[in-house]
PASEBA-1860 file (N, C-alpha, C; in nm, 3 decimals):
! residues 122
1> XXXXXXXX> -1.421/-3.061/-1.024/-1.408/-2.932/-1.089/-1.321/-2.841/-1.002 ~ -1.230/-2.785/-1.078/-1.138/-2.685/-0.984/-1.202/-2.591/-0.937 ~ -1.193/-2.483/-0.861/-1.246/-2.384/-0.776/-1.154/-2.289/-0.822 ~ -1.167/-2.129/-0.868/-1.111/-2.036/-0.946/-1.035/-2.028/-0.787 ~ -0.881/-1.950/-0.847/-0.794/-1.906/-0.712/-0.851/-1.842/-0.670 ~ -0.847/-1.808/-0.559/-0.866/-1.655/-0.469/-0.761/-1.590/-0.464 ~ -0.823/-1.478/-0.486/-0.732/-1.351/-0.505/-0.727/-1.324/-0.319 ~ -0.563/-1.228/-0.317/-0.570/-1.187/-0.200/-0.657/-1.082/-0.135
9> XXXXXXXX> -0.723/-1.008/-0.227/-0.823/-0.957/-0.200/-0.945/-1.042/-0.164 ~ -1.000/-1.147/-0.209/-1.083/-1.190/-0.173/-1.030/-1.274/-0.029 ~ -0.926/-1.316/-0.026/-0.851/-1.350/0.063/-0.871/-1.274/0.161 ~ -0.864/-1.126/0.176/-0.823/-1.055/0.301/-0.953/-1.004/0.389 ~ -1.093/-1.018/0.255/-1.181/-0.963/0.239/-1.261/-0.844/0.203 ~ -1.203/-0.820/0.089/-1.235/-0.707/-0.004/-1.169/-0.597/0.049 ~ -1.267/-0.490/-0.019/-1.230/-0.325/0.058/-1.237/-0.289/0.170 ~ -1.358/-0.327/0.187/-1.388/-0.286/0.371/-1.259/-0.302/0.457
17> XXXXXXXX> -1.239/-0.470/0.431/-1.066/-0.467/0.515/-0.963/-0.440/0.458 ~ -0.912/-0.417/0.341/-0.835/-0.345/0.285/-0.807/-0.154/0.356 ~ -0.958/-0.173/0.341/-0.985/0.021/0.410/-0.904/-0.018/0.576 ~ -0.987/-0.087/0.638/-0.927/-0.051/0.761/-0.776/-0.080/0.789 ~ -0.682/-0.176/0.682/-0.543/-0.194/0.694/-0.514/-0.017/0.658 ~ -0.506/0.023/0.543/-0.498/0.125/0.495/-0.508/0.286/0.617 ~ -0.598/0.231/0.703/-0.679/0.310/0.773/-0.555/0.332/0.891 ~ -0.526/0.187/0.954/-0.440/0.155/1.035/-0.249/0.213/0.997
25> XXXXXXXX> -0.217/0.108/0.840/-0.095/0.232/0.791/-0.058/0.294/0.804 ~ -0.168/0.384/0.772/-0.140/0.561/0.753/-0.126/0.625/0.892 ~ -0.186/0.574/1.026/-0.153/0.598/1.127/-0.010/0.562/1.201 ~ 0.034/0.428/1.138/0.200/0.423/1.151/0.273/0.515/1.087 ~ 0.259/0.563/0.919/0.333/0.660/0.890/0.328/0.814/0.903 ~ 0.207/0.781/0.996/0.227/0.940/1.014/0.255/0.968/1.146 ~ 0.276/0.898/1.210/0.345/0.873/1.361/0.516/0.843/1.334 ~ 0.532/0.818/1.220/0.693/0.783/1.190/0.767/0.889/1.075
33> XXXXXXXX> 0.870/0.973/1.193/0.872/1.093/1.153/1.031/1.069/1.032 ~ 1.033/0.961/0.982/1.116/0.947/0.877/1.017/0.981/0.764 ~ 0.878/0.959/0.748/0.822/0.982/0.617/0.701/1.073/0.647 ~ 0.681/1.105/0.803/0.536/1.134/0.791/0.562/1.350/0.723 ~ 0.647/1.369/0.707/0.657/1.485/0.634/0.636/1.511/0.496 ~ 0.640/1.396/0.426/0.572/1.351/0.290/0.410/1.390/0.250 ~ 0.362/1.425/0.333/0.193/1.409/0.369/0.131/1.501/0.420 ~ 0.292/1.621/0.431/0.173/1.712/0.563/0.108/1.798/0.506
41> XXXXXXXX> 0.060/1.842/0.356/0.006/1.901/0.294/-0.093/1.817/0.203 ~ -0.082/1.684/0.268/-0.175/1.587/0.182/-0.314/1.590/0.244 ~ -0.423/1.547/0.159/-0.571/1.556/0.183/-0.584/1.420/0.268 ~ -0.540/1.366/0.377/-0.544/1.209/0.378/-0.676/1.150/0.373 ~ -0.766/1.226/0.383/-0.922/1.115/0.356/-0.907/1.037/0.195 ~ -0.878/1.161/0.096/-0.881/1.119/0.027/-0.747/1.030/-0.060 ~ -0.616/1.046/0.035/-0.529/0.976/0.023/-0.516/0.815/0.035 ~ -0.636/0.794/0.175/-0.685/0.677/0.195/-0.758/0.622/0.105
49> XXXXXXXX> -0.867/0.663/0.096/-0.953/0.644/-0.035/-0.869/0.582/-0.159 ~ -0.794/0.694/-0.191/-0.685/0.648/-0.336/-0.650/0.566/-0.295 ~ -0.557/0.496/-0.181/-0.472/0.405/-0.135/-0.520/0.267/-0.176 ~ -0.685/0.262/-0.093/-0.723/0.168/-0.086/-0.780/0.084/-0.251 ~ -0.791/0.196/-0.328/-0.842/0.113/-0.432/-0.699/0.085/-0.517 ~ -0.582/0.149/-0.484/-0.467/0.060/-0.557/-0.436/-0.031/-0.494 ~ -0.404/-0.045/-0.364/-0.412/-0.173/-0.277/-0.482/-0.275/-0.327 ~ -0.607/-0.199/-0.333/-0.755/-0.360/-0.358/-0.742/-0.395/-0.509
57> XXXXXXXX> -0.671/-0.318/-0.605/-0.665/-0.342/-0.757/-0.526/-0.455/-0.740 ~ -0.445/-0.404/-0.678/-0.269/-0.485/-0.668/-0.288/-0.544/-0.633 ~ -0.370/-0.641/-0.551/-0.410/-0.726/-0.449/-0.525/-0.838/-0.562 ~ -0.529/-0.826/-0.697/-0.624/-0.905/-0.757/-0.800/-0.855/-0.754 ~ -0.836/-0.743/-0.693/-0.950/-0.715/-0.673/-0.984/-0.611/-0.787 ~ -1.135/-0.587/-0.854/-1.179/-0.511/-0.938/-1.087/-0.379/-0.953 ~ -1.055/-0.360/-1.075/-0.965/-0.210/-1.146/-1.033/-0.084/-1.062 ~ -1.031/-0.014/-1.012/-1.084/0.068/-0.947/-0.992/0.201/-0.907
65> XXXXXXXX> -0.864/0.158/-0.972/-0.732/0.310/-0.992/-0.709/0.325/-1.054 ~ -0.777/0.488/-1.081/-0.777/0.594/-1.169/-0.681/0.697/-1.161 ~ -0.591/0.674/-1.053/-0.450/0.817/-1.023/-0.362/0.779/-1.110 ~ -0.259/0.861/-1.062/-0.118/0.909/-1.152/-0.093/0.762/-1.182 ~ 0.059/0.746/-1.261/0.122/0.630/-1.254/0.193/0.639/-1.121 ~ 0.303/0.544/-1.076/0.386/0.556/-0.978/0.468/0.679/-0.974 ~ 0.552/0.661/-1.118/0.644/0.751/-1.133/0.616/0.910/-1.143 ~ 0.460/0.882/-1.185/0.387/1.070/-1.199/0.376/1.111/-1.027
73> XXXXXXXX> 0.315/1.005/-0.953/0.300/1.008/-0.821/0.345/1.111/-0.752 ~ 0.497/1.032/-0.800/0.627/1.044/-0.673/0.682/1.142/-0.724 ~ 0.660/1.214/-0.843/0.756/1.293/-0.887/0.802/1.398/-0.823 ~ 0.954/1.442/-0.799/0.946/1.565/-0.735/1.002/1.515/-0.571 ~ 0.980/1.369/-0.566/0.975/1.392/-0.374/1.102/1.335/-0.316 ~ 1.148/1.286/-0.446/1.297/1.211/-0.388/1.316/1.160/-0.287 ~ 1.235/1.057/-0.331/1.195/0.910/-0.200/1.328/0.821/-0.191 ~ 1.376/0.808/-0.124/1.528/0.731/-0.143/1.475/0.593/-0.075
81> XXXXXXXX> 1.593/0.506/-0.041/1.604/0.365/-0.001/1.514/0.375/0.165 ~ 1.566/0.406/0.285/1.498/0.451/0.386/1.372/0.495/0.378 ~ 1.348/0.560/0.297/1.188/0.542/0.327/1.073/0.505/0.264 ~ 1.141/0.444/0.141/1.096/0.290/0.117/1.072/0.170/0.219 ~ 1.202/0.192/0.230/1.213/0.063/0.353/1.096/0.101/0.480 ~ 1.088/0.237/0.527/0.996/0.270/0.624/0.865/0.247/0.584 ~ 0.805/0.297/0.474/0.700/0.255/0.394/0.658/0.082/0.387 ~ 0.699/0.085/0.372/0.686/-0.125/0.328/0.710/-0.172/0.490
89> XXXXXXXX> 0.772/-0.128/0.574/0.726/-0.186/0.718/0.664/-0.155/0.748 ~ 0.605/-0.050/0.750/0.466/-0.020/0.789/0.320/-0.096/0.725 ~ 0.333/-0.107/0.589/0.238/-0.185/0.529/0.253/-0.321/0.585 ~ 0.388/-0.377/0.593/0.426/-0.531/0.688/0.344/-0.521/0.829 ~ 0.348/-0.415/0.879/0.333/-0.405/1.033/0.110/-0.411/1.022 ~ 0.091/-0.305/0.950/-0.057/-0.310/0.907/-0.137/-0.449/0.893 ~ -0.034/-0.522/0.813/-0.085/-0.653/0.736/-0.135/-0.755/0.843 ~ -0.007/-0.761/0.935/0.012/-0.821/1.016/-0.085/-0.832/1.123
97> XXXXXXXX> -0.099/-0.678/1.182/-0.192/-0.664/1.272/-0.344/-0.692/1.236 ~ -0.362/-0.720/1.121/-0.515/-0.796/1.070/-0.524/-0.896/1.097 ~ -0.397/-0.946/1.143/-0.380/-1.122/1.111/-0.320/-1.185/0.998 ~ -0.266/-1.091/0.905/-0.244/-1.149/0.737/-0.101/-1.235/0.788 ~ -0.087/-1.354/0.729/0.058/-1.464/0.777/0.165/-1.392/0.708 ~ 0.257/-1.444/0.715/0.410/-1.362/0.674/0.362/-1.434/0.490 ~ 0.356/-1.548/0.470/0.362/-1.605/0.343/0.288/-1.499/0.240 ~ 0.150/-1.460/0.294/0.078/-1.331/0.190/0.125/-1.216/0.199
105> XXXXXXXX> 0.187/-1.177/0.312/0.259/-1.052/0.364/0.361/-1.021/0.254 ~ 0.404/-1.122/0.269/0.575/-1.172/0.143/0.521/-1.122/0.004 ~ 0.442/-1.210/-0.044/0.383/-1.161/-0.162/0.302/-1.040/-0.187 ~ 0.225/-0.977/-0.103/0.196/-0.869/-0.089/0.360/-0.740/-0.116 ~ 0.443/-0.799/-0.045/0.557/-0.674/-0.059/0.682/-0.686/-0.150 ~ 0.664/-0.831/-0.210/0.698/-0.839/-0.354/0.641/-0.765/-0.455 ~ 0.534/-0.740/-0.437/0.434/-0.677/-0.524/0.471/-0.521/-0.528 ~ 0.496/-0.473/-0.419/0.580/-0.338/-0.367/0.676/-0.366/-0.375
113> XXXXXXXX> 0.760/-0.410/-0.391/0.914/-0.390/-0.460/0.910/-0.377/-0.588 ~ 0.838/-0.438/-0.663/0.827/-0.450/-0.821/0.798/-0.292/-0.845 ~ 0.788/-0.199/-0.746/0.735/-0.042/-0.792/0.815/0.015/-0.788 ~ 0.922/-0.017/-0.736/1.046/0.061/-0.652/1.120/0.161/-0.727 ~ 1.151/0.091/-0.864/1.255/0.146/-0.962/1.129/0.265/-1.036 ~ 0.979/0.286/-0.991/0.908/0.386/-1.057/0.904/0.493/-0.930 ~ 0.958/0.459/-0.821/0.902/0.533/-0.674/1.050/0.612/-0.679 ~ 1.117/0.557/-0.691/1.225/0.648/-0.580/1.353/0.666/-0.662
121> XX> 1.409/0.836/-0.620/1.474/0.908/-0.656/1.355/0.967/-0.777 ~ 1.257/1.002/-0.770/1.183/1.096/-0.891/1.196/1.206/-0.813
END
């Protein structure tokens, strides 16, 4: 009998570690003064919070995001190529430091590229 896939969420181990990648992130981008000006009027507890349950939903884990769309998100902030690119290394750099291999990493930021054309220039 086959065994259902595992999701990378179940893979990474739910929220809890999802939270602490998330947790970890947000401390790269806000130490990285290409984007951390994006945020400085942001609530980050509850930015984390939000983060983590689109993370843990994009990632194959229970529906649990209820925010904007992408494009409602971002509107307004005129996110260009650079800090995209800064964004997504940082989530690379997060992943990593859990231990996550480049192969889920990959697919993990495929998954974030597929947003791109809703993220940037709104």
């Amino acid at each position: 009998m086959n065994q259902p896939a595992t999701t990378l969420y179940d893979k990474f181990g739910g929220e809890d570690t999802i939270g602490k990648v998330v947790d970890y992130f947000y401390e790269l981008v806000l130490a990285d003064n290409t984007v951390n000006h994006f945020f400085k009027d942001t609530d980050m507890e509850k930015q984390r919070k939000h983060q983590t349950k689109f993370i843990s939903f994009a990632l194959g884990g229970p529906n649990q995001y209820s925010g904007q769309s992408m494009a409602k998100a971002h509107a307004g902030m005129n996110l260009q190529e650079e800090h995209f690119a800064a964004i997504a290394g940082h989530l690379h750099d997060a992943l990593a430091h859990f231990g996550v291999g480049e192969p889920d990493i990959d697919q993990v930021l495929t998954h974030v590229a597929s947003l791109k054309d809703d993220i940037l220039h709104k």
